[in-house]
N, CA, C and O atoms as a Tinker XYZ file with bonds, in Angstrom:
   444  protein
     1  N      5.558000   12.810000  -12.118000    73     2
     2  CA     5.865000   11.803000  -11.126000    64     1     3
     3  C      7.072000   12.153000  -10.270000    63     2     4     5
     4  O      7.165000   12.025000   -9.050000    81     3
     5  N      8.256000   12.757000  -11.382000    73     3     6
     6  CA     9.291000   12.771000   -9.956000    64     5     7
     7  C      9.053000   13.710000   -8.696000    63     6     8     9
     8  O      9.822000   13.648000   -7.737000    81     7
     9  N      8.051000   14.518000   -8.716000    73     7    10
    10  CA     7.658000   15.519000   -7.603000    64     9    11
    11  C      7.287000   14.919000   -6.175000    63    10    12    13
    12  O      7.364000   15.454000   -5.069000    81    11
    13  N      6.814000   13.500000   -6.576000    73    11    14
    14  CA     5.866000   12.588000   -5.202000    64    13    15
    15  C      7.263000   12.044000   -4.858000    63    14    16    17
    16  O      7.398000   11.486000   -3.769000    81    15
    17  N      8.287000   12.153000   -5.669000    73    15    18
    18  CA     9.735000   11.152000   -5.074000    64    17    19
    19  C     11.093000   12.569000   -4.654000    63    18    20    21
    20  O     12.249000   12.400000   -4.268000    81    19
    21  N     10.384000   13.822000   -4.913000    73    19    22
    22  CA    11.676000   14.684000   -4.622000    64    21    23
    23  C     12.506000   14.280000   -3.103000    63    22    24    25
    24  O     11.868000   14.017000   -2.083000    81    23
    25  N     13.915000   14.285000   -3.154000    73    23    26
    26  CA    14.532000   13.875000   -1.638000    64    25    27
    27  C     14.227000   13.030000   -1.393000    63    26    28    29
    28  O     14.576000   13.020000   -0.212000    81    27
    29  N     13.469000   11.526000   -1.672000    73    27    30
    30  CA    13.460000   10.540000   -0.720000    64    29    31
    31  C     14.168000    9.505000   -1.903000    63    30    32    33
    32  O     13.818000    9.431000   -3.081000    81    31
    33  N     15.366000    8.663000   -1.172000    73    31    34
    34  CA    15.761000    7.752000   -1.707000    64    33    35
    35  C     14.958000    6.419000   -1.398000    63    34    36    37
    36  O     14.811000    5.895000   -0.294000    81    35
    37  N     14.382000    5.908000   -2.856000    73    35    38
    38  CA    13.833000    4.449000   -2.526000    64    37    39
    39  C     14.534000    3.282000   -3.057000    63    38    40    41
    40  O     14.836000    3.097000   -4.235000    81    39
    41  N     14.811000    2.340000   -1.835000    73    39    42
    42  CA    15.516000    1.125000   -2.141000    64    41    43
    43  C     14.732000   -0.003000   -2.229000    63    42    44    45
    44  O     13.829000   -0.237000   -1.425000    81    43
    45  N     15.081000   -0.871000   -3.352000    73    43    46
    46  CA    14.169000   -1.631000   -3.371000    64    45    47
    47  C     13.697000   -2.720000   -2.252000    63    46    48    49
    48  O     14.627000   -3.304000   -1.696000    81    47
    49  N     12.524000   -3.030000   -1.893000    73    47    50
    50  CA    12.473000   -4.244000   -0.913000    64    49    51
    51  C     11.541000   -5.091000   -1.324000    63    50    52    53
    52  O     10.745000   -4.979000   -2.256000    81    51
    53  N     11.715000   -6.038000   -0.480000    73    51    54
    54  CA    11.022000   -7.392000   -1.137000    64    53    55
    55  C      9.279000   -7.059000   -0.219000    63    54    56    57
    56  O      9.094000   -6.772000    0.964000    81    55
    57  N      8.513000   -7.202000   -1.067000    73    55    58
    58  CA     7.376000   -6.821000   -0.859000    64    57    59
    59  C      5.926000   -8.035000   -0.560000    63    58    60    61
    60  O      6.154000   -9.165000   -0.989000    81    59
    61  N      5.032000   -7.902000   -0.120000    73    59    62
    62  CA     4.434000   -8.981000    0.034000    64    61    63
    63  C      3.394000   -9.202000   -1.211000    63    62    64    65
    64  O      2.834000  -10.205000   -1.654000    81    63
    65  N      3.385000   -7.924000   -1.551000    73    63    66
    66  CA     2.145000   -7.780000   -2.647000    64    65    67
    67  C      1.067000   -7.539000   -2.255000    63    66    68    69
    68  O      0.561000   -6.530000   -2.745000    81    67
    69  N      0.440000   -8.127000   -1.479000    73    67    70
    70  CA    -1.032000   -8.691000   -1.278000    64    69    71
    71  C     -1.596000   -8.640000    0.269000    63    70    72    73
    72  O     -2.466000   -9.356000    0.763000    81    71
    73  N     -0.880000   -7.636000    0.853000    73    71    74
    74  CA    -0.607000   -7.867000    2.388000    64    73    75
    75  C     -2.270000   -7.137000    3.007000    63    74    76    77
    76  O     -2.488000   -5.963000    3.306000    81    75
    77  N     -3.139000   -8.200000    3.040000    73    75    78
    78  CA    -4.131000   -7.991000    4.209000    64    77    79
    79  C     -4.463000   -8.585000    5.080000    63    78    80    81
    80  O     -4.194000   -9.766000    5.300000    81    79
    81  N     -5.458000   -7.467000    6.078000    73    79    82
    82  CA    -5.416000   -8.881000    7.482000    64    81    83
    83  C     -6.070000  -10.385000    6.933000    63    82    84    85
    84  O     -6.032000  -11.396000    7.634000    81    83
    85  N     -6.614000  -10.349000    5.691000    73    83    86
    86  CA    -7.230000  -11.990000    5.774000    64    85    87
    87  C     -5.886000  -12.962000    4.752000    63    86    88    89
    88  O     -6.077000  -14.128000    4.404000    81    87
    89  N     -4.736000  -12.264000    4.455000    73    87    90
    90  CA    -3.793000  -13.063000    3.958000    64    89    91
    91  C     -2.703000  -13.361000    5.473000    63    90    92    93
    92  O     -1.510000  -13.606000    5.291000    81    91
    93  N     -3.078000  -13.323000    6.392000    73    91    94
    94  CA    -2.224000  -13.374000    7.681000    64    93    95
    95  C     -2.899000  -13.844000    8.640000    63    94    96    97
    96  O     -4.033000  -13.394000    8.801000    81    95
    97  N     -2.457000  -14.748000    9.430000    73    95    98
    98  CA    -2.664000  -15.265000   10.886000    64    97    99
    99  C     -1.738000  -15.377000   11.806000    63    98   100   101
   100  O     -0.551000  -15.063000   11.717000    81    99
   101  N     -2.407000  -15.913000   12.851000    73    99   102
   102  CA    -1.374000  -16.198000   14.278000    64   101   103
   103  C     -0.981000  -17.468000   14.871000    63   102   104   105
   104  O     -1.331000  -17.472000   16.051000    81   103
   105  N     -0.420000  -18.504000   14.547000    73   103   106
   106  CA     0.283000  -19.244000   15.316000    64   105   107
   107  C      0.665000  -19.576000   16.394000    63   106   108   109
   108  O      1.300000  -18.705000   16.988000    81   107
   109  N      0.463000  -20.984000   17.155000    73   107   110
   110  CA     1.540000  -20.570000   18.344000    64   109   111
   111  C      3.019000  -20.910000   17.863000    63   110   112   113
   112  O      3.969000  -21.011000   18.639000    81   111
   113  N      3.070000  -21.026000   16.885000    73   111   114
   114  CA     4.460000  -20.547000   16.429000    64   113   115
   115  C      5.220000  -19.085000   16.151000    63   114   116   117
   116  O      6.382000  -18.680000   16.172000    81   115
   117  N      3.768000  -18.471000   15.852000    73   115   118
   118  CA     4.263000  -17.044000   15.546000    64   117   119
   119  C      3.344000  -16.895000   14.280000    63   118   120   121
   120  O      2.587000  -17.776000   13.873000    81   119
   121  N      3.543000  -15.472000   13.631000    73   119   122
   122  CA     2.839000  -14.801000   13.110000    64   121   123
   123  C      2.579000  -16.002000   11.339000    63   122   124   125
   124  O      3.391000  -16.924000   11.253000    81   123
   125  N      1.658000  -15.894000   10.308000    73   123   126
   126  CA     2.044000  -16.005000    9.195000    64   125   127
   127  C      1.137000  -15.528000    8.524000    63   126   128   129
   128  O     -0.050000  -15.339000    8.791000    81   127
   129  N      2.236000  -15.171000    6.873000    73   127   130
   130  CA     1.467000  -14.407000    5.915000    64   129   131
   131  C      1.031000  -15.698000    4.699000    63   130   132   133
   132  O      1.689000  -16.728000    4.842000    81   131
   133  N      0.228000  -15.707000    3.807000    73   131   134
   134  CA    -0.007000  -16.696000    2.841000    64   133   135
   135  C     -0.462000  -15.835000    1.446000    63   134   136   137
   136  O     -0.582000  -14.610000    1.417000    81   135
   137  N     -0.673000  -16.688000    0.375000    73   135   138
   138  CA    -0.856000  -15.886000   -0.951000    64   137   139
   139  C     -0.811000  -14.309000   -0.847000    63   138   140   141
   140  O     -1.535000  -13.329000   -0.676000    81   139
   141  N      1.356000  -14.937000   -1.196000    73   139   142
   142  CA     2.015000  -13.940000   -1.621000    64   141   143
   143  C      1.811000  -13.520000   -3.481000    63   142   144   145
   144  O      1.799000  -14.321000   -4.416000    81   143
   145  N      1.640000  -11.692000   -3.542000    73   143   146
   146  CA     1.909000  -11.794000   -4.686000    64   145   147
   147  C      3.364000  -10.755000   -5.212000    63   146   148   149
   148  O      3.397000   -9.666000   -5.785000    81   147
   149  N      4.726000  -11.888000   -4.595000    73   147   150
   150  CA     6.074000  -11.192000   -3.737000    64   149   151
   151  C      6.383000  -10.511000   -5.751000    63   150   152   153
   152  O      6.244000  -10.845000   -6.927000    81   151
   153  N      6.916000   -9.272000   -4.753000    73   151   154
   154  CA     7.901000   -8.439000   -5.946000    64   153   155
   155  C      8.547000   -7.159000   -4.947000    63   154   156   157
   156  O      8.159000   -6.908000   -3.807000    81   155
   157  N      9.658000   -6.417000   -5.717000    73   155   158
   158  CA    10.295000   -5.981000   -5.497000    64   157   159
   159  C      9.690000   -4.116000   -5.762000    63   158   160   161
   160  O      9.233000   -3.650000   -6.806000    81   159
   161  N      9.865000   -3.526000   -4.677000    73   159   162
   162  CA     9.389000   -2.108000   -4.868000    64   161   163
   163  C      9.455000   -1.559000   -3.514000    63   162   164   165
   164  O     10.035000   -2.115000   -2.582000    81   163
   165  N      8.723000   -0.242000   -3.435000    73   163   166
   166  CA     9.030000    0.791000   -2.273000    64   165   167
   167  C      8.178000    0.170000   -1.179000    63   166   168   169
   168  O      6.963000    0.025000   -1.050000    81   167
   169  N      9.375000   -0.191000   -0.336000    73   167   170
   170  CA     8.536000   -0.005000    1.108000    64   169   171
   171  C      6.720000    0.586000    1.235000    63   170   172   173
   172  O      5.708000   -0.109000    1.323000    81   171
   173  N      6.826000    1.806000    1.208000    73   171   174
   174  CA     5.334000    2.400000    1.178000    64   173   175
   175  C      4.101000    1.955000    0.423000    63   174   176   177
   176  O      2.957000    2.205000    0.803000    81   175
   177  N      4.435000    1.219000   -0.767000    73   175   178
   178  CA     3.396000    0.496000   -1.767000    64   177   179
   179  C      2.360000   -0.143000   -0.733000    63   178   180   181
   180  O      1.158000    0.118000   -0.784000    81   179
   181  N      3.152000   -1.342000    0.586000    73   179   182
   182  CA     1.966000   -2.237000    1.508000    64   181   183
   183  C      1.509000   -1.214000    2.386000    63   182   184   185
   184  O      0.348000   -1.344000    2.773000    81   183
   185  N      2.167000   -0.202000    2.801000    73   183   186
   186  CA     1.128000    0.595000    3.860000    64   185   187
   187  C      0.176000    1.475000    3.195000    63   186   188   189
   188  O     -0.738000    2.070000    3.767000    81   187
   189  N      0.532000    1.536000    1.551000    73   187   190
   190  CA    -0.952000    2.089000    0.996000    64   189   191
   191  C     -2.085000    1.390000    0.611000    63   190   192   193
   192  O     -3.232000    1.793000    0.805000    81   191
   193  N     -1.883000    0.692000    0.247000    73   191   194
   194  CA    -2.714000   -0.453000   -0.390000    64   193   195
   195  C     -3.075000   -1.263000    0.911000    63   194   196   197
   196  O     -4.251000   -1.612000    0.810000    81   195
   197  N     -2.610000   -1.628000    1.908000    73   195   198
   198  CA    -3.244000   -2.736000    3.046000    64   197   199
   199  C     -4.381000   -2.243000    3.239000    63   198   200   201
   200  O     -5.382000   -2.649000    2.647000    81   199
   201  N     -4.385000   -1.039000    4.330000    73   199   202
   202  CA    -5.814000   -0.444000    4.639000    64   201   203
   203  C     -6.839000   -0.178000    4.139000    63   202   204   205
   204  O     -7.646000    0.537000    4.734000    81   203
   205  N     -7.164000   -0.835000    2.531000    73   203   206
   206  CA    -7.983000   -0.711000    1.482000    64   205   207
   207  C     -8.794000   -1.686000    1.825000    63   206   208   209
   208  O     -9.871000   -1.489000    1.262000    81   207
   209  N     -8.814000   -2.500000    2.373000    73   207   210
   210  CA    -9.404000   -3.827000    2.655000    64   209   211
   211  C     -9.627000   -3.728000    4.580000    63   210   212   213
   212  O     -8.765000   -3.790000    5.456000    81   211
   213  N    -10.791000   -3.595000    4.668000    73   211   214
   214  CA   -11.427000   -3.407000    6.303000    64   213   215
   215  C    -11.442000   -4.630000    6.774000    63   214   216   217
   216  O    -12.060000   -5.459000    6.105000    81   215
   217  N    -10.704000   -5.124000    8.172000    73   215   218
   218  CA   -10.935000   -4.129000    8.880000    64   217   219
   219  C     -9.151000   -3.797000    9.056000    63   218   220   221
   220  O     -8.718000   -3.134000    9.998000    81   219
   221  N     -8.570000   -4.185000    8.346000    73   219   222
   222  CA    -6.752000   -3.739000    8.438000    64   221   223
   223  C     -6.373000   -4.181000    9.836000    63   222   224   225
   224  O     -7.020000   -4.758000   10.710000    81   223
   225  N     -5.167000   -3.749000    9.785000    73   223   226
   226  CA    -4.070000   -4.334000   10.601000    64   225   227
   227  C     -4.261000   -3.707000   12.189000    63   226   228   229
   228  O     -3.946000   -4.170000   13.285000    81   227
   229  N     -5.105000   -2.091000   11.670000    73   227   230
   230  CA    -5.196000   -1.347000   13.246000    64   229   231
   231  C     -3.877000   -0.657000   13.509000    63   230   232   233
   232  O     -2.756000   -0.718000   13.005000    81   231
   233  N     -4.361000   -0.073000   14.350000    73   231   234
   234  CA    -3.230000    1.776000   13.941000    64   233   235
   235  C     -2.447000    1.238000   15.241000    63   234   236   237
   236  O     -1.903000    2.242000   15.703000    81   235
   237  N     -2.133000    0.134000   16.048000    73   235   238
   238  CA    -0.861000   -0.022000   16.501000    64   237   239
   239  C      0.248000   -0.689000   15.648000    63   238   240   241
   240  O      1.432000   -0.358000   15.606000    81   239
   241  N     -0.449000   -1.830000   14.884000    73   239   242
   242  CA     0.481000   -2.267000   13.659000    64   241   243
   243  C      1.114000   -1.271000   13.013000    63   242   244   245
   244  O      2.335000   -1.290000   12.851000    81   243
   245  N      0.264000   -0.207000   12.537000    73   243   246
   246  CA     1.193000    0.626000   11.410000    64   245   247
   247  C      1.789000    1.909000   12.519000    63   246   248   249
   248  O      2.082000    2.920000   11.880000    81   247
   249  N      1.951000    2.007000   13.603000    73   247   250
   250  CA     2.788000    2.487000   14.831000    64   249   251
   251  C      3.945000    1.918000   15.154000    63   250   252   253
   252  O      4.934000    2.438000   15.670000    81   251
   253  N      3.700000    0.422000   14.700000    73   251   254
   254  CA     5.173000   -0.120000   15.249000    64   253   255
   255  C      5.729000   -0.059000   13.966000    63   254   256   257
   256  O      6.876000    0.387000   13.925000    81   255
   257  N      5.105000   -0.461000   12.687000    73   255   258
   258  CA     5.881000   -0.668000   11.550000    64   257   259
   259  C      6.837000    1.002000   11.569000    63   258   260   261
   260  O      8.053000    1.051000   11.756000    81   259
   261  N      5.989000    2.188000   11.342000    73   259   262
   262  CA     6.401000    3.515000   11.427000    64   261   263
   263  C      7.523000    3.581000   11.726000    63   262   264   265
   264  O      8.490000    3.939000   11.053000    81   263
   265  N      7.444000    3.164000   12.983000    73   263   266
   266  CA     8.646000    3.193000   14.381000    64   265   267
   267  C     10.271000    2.856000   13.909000    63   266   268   269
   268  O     11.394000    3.356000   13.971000    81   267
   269  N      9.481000    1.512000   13.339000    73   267   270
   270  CA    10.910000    0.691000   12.381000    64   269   271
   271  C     11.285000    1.805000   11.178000    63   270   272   273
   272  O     12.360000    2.328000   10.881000    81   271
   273  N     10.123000    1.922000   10.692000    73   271   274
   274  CA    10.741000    2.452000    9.594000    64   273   275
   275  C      9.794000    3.951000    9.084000    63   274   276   277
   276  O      8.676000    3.849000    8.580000    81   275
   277  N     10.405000    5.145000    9.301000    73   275   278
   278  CA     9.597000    5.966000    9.280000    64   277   279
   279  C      9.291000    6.919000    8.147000    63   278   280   281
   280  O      9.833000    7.077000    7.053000    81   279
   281  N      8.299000    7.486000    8.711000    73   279   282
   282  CA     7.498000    7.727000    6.946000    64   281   283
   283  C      8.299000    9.069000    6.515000    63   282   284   285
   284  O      8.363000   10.093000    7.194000    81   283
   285  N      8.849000    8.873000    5.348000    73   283   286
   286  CA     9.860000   10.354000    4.890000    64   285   287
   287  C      8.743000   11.213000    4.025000    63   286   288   289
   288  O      7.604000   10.984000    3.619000    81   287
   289  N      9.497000   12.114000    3.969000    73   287   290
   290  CA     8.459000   13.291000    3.575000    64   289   291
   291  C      7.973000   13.083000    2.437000    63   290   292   293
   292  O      8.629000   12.609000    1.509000    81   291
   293  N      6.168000   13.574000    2.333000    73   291   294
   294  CA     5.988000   13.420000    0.555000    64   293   295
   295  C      5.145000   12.000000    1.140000    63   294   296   297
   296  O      4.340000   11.530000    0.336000    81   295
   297  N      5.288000   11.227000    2.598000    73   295   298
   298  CA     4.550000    9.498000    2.651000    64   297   299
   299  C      2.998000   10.018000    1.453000    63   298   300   301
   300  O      2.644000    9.775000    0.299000    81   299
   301  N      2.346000   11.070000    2.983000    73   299   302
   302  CA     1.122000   11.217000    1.917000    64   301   303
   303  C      0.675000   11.462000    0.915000    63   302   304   305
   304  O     -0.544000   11.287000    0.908000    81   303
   305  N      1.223000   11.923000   -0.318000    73   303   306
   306  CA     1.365000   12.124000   -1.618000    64   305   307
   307  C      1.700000   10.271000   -2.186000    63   306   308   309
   308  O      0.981000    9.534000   -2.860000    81   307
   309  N      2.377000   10.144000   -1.881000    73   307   310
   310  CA     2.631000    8.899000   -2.294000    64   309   311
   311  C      1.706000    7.502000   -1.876000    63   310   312   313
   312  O      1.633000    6.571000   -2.679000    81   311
   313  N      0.931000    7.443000   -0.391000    73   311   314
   314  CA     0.145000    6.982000   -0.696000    64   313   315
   315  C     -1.192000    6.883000   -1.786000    63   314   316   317
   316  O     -1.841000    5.932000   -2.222000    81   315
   317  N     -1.243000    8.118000   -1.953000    73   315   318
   318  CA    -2.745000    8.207000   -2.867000    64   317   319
   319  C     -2.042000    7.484000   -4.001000    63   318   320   321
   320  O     -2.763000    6.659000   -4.562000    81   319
   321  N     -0.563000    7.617000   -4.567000    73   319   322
   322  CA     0.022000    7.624000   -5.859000    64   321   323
   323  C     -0.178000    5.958000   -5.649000    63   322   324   325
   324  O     -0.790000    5.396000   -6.557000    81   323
   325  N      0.187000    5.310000   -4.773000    73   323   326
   326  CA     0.262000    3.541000   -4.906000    64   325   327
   327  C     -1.200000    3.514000   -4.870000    63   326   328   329
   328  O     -1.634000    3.194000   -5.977000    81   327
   329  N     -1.866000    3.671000   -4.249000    73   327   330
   330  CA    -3.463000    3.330000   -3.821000    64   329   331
   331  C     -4.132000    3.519000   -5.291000    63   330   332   333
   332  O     -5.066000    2.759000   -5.549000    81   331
   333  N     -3.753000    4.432000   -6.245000    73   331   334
   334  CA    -3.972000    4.620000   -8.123000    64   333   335
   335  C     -3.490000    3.441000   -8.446000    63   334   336   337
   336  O     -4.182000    2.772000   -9.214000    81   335
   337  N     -2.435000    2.972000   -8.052000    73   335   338
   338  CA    -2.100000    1.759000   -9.119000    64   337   339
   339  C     -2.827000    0.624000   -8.436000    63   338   340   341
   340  O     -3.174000   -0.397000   -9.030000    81   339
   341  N     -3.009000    0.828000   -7.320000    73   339   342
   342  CA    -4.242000   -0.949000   -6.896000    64   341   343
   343  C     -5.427000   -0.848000   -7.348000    63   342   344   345
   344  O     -5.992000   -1.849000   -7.789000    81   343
   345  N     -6.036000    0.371000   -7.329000    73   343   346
   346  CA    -7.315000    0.903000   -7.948000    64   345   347
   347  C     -7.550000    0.743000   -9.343000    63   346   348   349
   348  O     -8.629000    0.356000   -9.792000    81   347
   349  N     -6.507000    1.049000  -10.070000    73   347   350
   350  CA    -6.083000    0.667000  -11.831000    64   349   351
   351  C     -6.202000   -1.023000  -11.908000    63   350   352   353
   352  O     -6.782000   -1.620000  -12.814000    81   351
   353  N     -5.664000   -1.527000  -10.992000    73   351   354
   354  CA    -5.540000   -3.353000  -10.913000    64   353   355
   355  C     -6.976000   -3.554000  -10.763000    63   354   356   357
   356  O     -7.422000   -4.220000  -11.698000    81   355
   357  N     -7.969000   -3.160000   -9.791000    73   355   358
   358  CA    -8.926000   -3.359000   -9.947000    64   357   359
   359  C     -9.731000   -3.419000  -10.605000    63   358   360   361
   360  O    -10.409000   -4.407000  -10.888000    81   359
   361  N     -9.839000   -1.954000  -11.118000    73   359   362
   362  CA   -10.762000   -1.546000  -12.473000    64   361   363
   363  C    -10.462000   -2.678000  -13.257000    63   362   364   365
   364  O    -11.144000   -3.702000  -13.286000    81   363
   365  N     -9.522000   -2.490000  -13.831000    73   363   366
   366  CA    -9.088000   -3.918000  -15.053000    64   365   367
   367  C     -9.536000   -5.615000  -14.819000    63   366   368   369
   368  O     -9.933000   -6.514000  -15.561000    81   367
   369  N     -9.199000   -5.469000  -13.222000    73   367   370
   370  CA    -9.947000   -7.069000  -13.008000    64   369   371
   371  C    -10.908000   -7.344000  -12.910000    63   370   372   373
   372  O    -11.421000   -8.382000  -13.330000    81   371
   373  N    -11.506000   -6.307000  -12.210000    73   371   374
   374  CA   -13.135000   -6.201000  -11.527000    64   373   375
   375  C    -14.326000   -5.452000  -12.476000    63   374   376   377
   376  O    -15.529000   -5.654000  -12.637000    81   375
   377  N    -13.627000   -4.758000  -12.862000    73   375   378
   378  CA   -15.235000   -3.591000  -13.467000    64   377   379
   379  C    -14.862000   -2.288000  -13.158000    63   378   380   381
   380  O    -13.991000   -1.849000  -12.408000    81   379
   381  N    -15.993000   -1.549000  -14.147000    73   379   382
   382  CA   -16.094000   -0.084000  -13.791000    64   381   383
   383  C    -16.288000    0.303000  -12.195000    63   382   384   385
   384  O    -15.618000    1.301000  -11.928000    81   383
   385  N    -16.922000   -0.142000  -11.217000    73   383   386
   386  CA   -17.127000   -0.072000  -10.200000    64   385   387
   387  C    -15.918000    0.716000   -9.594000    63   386   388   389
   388  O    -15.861000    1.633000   -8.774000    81   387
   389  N    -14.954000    0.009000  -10.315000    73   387   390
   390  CA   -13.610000    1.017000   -9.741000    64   389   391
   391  C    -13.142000    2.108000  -10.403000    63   390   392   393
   392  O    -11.990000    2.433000  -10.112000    81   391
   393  N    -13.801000    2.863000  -11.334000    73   391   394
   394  CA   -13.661000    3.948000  -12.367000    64   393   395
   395  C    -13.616000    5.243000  -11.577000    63   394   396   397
   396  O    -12.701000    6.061000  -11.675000    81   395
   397  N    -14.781000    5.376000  -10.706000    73   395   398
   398  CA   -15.013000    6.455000   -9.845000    64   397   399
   399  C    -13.422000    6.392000   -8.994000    63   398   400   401
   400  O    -12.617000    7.322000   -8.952000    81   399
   401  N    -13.335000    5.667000   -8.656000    73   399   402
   402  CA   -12.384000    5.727000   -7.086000    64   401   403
   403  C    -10.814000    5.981000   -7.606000    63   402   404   405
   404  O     -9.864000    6.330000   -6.906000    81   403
   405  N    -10.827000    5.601000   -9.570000    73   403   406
   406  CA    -9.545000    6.010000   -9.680000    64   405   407
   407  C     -9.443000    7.434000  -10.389000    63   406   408   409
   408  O     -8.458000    8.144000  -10.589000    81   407
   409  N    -10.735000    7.607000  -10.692000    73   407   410
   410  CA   -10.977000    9.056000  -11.248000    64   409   411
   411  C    -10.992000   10.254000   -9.946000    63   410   412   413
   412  O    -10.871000   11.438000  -10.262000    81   411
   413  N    -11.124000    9.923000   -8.696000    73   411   414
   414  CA   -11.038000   10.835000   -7.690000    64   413   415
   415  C    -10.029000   11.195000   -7.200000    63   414   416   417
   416  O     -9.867000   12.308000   -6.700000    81   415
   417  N     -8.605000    9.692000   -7.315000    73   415   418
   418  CA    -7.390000    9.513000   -6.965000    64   417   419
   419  C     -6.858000   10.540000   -8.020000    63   418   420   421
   420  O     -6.226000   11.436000   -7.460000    81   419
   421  N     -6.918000   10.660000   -9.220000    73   419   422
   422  CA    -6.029000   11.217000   -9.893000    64   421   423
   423  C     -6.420000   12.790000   -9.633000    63   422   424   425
   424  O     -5.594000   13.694000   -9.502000    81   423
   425  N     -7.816000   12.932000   -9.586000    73   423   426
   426  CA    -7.906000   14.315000   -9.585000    64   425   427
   427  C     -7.362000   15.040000   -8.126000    63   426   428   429
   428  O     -7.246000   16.265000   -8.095000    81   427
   429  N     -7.038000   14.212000   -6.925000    73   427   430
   430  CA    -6.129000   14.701000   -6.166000    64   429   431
   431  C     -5.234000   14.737000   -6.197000    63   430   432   433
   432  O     -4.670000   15.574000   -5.492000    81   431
   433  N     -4.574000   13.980000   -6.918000    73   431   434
   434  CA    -2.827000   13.528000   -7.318000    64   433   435
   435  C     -2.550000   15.303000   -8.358000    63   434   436   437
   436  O     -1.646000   16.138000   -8.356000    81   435
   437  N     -3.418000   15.215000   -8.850000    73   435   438
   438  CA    -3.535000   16.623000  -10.321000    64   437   439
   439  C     -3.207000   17.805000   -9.062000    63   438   440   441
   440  O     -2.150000   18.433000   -9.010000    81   439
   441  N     -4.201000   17.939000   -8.197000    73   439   442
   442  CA    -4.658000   18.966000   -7.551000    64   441   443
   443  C     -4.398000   19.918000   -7.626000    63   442   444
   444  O     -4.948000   20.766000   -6.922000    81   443
């Protein structure tokens, strides 16, 4: 594991958990998110795990997020590494159905 974290310092942030486009709407107040499942972890955890769920946020959202905050080296390694642990959540909640998808994750993570 420490190889996917060499050189990048991660600070913890408050996270949404659960961040997809059908936990979010638009307001004319402004934006909102709903069933949070909030905890504390790396920034990168919601930009791996969001786009798992179609049709996502759309590649100007994760352009501006970037922008703010940009992806340090190793992002792509580390997505596959969070996208294993939502895939693991699944399997366990859902079924084998998700066996394949975490058996493919690891064997790239191995590579």
């Amino acid at each position: 594991m420490p190889r996917f974290f060499a050189g990048v310092k991660v600070l913890p942030s408050l996270l949404h958990g659960d961040l997809w486009i059908g936990n979010s709407a638009e307001t004319p107040q402004g934006p909102v998110l709903f069933d949070p499942g909030v905890f504390y972890g790396h920034h990168e955890y919601e930009s791996a795990v969001s786009p798992l769920v179609p049709p996502g946020f759309g590649e100007s959202f994760w352009a501006e997020y970037h922008a703010a905050i940009p992806k340090a080296p190793g992002w792509a390694a580390r997505q596959k590494l969070y996208r294993l642990f939502h895939k693991f959540n699944q399997w366990n909640h859902f079924g084998l159905q998700y066996q394949s998808a975490c058996v493919k994750l690891m064997r790239e993570l191995c590579g």
